[in-house]
C-alpha positions in Angstrom: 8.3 -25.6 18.9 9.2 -23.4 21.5 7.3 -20.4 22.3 7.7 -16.8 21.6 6.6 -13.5 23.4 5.1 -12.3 20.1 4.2 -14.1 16.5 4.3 -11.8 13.6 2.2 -13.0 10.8 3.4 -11.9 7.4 7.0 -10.1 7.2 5.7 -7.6 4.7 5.5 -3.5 4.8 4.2 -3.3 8.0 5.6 -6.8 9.7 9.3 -6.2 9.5 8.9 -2.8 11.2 6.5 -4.6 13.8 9.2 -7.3 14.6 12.0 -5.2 14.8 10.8 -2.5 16.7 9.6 -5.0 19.0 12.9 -6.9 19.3 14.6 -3.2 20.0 12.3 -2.9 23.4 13.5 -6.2 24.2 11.1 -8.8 23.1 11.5 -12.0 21.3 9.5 -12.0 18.6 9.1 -14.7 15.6 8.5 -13.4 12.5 6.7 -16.2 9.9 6.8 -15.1 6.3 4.8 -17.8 3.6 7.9 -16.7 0.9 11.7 -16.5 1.2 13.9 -14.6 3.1 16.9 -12.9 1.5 18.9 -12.3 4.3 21.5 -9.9 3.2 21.1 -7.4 -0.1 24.1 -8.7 -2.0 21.8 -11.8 -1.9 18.8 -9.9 -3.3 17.5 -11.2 -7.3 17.9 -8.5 -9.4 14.9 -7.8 -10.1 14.2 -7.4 -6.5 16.8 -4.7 -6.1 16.2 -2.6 -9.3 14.4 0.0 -7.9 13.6 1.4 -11.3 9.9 -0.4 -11.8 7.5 -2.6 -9.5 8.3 -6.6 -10.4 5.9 -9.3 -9.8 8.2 -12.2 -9.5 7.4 -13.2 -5.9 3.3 -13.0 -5.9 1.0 -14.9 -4.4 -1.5 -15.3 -7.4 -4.7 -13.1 -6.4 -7.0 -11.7 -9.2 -10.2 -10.0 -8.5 -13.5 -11.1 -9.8 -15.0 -9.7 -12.8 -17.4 -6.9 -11.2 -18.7 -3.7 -12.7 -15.8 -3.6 -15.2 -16.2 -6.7 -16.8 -12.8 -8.3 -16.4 -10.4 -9.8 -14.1 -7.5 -7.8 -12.9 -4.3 -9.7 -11.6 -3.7 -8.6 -7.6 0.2 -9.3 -7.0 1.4 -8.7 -3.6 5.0 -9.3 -2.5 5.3 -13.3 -1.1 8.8 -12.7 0.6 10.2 -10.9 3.2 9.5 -7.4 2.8 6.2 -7.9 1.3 5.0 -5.3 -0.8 8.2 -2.9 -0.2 10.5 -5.3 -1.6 8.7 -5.2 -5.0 6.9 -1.7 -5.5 7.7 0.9 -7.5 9.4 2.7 -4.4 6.7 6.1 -3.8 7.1 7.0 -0.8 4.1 9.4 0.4 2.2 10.1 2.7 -1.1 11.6 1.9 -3.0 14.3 3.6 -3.1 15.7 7.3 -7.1 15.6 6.3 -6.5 11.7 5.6 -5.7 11.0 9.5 -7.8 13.7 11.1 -10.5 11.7 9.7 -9.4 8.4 10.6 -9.7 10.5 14.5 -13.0 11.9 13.8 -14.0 8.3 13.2 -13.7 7.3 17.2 -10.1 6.3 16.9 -7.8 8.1 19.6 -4.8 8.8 18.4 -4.5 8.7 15.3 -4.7 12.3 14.1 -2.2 13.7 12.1 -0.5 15.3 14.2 -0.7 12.3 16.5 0.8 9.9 13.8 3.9 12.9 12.6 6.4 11.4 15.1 6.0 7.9 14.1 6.3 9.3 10.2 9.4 11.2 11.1 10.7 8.2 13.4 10.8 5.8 10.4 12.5 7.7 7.7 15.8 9.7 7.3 14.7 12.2 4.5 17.6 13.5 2.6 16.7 16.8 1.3 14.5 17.9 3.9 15.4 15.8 7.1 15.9 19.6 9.1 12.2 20.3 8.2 9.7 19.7 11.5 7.8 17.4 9.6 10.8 15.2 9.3 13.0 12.6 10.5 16.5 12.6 10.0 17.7 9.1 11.4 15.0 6.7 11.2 15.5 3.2 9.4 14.3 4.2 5.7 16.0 6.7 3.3 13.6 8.6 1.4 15.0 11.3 -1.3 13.9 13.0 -4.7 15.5 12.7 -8.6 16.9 15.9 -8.7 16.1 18.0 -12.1 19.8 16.7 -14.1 18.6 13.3 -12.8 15.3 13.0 -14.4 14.2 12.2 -18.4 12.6 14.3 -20.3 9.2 12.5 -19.8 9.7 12.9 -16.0 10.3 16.4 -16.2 8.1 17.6 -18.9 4.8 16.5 -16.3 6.5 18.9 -13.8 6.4 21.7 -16.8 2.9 21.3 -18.4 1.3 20.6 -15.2 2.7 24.0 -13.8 2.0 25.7 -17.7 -2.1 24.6 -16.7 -1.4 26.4 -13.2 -0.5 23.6 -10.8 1.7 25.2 -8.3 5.5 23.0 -7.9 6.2 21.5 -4.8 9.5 20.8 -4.4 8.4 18.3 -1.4 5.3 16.2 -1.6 5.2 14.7 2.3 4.9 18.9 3.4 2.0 18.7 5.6 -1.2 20.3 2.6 1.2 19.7 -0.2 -0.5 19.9 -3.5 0.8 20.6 -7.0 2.9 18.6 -9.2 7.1 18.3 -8.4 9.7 15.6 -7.7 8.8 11.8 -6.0 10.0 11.2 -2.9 11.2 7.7 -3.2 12.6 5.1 -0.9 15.6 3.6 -3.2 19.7 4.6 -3.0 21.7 4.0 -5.6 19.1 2.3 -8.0 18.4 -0.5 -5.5 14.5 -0.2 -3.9 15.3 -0.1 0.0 12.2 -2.1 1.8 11.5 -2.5 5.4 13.2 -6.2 5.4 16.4 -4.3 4.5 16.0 -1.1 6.6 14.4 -2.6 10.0 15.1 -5.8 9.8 19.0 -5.6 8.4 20.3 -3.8 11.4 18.9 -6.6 14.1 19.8 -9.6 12.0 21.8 -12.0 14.5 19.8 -10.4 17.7 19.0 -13.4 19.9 15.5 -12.4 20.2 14.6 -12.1 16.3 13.5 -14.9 14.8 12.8 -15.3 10.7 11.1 -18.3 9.6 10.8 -18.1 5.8 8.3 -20.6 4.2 5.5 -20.3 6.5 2.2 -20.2 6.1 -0.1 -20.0 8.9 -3.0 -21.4 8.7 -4.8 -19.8 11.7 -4.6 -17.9 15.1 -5.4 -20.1 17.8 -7.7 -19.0 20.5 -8.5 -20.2 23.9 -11.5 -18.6 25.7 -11.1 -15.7 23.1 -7.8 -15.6 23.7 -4.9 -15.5 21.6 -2.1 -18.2 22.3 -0.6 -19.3 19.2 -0.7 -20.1 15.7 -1.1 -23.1 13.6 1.1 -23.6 10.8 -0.4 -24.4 7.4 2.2 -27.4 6.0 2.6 -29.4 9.5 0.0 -28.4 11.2 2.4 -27.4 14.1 1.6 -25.2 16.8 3.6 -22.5 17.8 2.7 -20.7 21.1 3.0 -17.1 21.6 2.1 -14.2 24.5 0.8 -12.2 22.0 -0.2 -12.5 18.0 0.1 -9.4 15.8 -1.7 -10.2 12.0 0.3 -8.0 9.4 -0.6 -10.4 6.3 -2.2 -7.2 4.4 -5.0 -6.3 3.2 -6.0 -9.8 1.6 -4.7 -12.1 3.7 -5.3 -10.6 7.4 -9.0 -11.3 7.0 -8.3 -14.3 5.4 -6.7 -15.6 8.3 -9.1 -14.4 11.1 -12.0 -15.8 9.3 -9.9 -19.5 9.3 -9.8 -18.3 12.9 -13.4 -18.4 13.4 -13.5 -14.5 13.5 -15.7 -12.4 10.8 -18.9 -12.6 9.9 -21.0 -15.6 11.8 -23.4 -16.4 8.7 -20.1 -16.8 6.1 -18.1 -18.3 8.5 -21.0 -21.1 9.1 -21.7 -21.0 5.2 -18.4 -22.8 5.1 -18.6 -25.0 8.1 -16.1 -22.9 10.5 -16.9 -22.4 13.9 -17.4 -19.1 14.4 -15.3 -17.7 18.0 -16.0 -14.1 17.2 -19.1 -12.5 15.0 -17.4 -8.9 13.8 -19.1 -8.2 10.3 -16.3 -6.1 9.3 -14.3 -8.8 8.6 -13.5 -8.8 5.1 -15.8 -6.2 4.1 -14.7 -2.1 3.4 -12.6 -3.0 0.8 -11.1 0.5 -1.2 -8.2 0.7 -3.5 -6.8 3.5 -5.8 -8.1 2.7 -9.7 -5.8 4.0 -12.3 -5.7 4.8 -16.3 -2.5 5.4 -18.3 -2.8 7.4 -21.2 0.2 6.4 -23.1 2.9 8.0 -25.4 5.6 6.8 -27.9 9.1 8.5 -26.6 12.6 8.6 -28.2 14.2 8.5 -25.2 16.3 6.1 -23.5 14.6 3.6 -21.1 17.2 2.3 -18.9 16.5 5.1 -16.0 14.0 5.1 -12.8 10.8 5.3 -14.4 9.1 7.5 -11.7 10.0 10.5 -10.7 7.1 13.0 -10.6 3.7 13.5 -9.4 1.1 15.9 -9.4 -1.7 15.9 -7.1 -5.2 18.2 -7.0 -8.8 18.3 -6.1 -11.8 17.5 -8.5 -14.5 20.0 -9.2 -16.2 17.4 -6.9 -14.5 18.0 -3.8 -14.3 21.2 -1.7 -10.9 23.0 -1.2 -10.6 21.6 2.6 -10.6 18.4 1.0 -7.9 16.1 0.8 -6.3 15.8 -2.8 -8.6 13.4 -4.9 -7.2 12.6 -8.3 -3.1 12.0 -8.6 -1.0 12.1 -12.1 2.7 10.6 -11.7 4.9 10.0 -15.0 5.8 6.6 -16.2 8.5 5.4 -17.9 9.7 5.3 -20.1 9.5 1.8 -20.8 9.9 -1.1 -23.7 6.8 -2.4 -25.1 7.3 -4.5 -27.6 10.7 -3.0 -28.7 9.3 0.4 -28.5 10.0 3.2 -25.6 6.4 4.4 -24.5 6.0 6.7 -21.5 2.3 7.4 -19.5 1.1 9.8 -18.0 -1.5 8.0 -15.3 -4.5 9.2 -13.6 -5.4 7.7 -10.6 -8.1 8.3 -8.4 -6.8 9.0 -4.6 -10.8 8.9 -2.6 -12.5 6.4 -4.4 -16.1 5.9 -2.9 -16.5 2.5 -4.2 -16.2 -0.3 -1.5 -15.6 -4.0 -2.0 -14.8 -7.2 0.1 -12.4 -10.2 0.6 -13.9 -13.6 1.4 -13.0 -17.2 2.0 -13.6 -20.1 -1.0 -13.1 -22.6 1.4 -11.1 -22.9 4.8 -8.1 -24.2 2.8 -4.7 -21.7 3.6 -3.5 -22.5 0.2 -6.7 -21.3 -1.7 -6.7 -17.3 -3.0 -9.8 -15.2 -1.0 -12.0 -13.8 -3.6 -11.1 -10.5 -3.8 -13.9 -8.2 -5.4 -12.5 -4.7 -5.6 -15.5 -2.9 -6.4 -13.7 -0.6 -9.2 -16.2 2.0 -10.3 -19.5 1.0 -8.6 -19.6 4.3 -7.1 -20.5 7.0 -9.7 -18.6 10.0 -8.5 -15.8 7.8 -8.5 -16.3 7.6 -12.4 -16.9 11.3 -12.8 -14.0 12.1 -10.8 -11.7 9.6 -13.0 -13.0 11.0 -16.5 -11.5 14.1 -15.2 -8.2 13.1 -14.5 -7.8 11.2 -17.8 -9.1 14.1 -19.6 -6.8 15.9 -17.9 -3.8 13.5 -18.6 -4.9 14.0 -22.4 -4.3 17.4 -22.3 -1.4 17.7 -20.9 0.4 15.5 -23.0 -1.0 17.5 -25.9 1.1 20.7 -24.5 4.3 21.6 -26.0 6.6 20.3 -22.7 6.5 17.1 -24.4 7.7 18.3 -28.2 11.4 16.9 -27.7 10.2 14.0 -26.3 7.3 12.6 -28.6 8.2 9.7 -31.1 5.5 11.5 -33.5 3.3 15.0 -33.4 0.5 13.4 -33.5 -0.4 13.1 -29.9 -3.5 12.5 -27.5 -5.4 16.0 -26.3 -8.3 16.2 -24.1 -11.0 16.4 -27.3 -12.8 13.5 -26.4 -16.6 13.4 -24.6 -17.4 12.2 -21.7 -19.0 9.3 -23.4 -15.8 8.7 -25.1 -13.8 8.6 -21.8 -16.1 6.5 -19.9 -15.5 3.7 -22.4 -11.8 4.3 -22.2 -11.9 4.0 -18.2 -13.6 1.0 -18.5 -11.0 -0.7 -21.2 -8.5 0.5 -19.2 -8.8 0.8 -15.5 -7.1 -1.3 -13.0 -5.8 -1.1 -9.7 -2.9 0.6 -8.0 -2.2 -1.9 -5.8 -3.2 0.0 -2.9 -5.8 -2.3 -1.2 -7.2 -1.5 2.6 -9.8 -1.5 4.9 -10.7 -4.8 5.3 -9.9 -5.6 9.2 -11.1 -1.7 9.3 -10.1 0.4 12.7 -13.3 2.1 15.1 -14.8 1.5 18.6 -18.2 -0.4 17.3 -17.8 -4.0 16.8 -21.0 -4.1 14.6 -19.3 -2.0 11.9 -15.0 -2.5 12.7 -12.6 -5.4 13.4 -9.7 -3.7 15.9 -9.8 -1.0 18.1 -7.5 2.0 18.1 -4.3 0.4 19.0 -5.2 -2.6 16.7 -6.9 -5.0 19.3 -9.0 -7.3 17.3 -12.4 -6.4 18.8 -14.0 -9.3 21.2 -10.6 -11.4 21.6 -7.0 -10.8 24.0 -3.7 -10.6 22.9 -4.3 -10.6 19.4 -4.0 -7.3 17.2 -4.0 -6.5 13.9 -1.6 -4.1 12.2 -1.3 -3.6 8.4 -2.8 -1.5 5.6 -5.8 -3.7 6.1 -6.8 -1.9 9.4 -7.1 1.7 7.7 -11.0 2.7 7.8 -10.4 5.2 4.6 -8.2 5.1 2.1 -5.4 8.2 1.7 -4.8 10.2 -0.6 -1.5 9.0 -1.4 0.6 5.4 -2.2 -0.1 3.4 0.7 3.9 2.2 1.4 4.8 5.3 4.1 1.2 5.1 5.5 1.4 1.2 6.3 5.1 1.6 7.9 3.9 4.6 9.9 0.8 2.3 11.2 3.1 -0.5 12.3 5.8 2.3 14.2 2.4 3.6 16.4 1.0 -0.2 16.9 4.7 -1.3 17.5 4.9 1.2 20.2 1.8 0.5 22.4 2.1 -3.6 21.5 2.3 -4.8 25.1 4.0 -8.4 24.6 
């Protein structure tokens, strides 16, 4: 196969941006997804294009171990091109200034938050507030809000208890210190979810120097003399050469694939007979994801609309006022379960503490990482989560939600802490949100790539995905991981 200025590995979130901003500043770049490739949106599944809930159709299988909650929880991540943002439930935010600053503080120059605004504001088109400074008006993705006549009365009823218990309304939810409860900036038009294959990618299809090679899983990154050259394929076992080597497999797979490389943690690595080219401990290890609880309620409402619209974010008593938001409620639904219309209103911790790890079973591409997310291990992250159910409890219980209720008998926040703790436990699972596993800083003891995504100890081979965050926001991680491949994508040197 002939070679290639730059190999993309993994054509999700953060590798469509990568390869077609790339390919715009004139490189030739192949782009190797393991799923398909839906090449135009007329040819999209249906389920794929509904933009009114997540769908799990095209998933590659993960579940996490049992760990401190007692169960296995199913992982799905997007096997197709587009990844994740082909199949999400379309949020589209992006967390705190304090989320970046720290991710600066940490040693890592450049990304600050007001570092990382124009590469936000370059990869969006905002429709009600593209004027705004914090902004962008023609970048690649639309992002817009359900306006009030648009949204149920589930949707809307969070927006009115939340600001009855003295939330402020925000009316936009990306403003730089936004917190409060108000509409969901989205990325979908028209009821179809718009992901980065159809917003980057779309535009360049036909362009001599993008190549998309669906149904390709790599096995490895090659390396000569620590060196990045290439790529071996995981069916043939073909080589395909490359200047340069960008990992965007997410947070699961990216480690996955150095450690096959022979870069991660020396002792694992030789635990399962791999050479190891590169000893970085972080490989695999900082593991952090957002755990959620719904607390659910019977409706009488119709189900066939988007079933989010609103969110509400605050602090904990935990956390100072400086603090980042730490505990998110958005509205669900309504949905059918089991031939009934139930709506939820779900708390979801935004700064968990808790830290897990991926690592390999075996050196075999085809054979899931285990994935132990850690849920819960921290304590704080338990206290923190009791208050936002509680908190979910009662507002359900105010009278916003009277015209919507199937019944009047309806949860409130009378429950002990006791009582909640065993609820969480029943009921938690993740948000899909997983990072931090090839995690971003200057020491090589402690972080995988450096701060333009240079896997630490190797050449021409970076690393750019959710996976290379070294704290989790406090937001959905969608807008963050596209705004990590725009600033990577424009320092790349192929």
């Amino acid at each position: 196969m002939a070679g290639h200025e730059v190999i993309v590995v993994g054509a999700g979130s953060a590798g469509c941006v990568l390869a077609a901003r790339l390919v715009e500043r004139g490189a030739s770049v192949l782009l190797l997804e393991a799923g398909p490739d839906y090449v135009s949106q007329s040819s999209l599944p249906p389920d794929i294009a509904d933009a009114r809930m997540p769908t799990f159709s095209h998933d590659w299988g993960y579940s996490s171990v049992a760990g401190n909650i007692g169960r296995e929880l199913p992982l799905p991540r997007g096997r197709l091109v587009g990844g994740c943002s082909a199949t999400n439930a379309c949020f589209a935010l992006r967390g705190s200034p304090a989320d970046y600053d720290a991710w600066a503080s940490m040693g890592n120059e450049g990304w600050s938050f007001d570092e990382c605004l124009p590469f936000f504001r370059a990869s969006e088109t905002d429709a009600d507030f593209g004027s705004a400074p914090w902004h962008g008006a023609s970048g690649p993705l639309p992002i817009r809000r359900y306006r009030e006549d648009e949204r149920n009365g589930f949707q809307q009823g969070l927006i009115l208890a939340a600001a009855r218990h003295g939330h402020t309304v925000v009316e936009d939810h990306n403003a730089p210190g936004a917190v409060g409860v108000g509409p969901l900036p989205v990325n979908a038009v028209n009821g179809v979810r718009i992901s980065t294959a159809q917003a980057y990618l779309g535009p360049l299809r036909g362009s001599a120097n993008l190549t998309v090679r669906a149904g390709a899983l790599v096995d490895r990154v090659v390396l000569q003399s620590g060196c990045a050259v290439g790529v071996r394929l995981a069916s043939s076992g073909a080589f395909v050469g490359a200047e340069l080597v960008i990992v965007a497999a997410g947070t699961y797979a990216s480690p996955a694939v150095l450690m096959r490389s022979g870069i991660g943690p020396a002792a694992r690595l030789a635990a399962l007979g791999a050479r190891c080219h590169v000893d970085l401990p972080g490989v695999g290890g900082n593991l952090a994801d957002h755990p959620w609880v719904p607390v659910r309620l019977p409706v009488s409402i119709p189900t066939d609309g988007p079933g989010f619209q609103t969110v509400l974010t605050w602090r904990s008593a935990e956390v100072p006022s400086s603090s980042p938001p730490d505990l998110q409620i958005f509205a669900q639904g309504p949905f059918l379960n089991e031939g009934v219309a139930v709506a939820s209103l779900c708390a979801a911790l935004l700064k968990p503490r808790s830290r897990g790890r991926v690592a390999l079973r075996s050196l075999d591409p085809a054979a899931p990482p285990v994935i132990d997310l850690a849920l819960l291990t921290d304590n704080s992250d338990l206290r923190r989560l009791v208050e936002g159910v509680r908190h979910a409890r009662q507002l359900l219980g105010s009278p916003d939600f009277d015209l919507v209720a199937r019944n009047k008998h309806r949860r409130g926040g009378g429950l002990s802490d006791g009582e909640l703790k065993d609820e969480i436990h029943a009921n938690v699972r993740t948000y899909h949100h997983p990072v931090g596993t090839c995690a971003m800083g200057p020491d090589p003891s402690r972080f995988v790539v450096d701060f333009n995504g240079h896997v630490h100890g190797t050449e021409r081979l970076l690393v750019a995905d959710a996976s290379i965050m070294p704290e989790i926001p406090s937001a959905n991680t969608n807008l963050p991981t596209i705004m990590i491949a725009e600033r990577i994508a424009a320092v790349a040197k192929a």
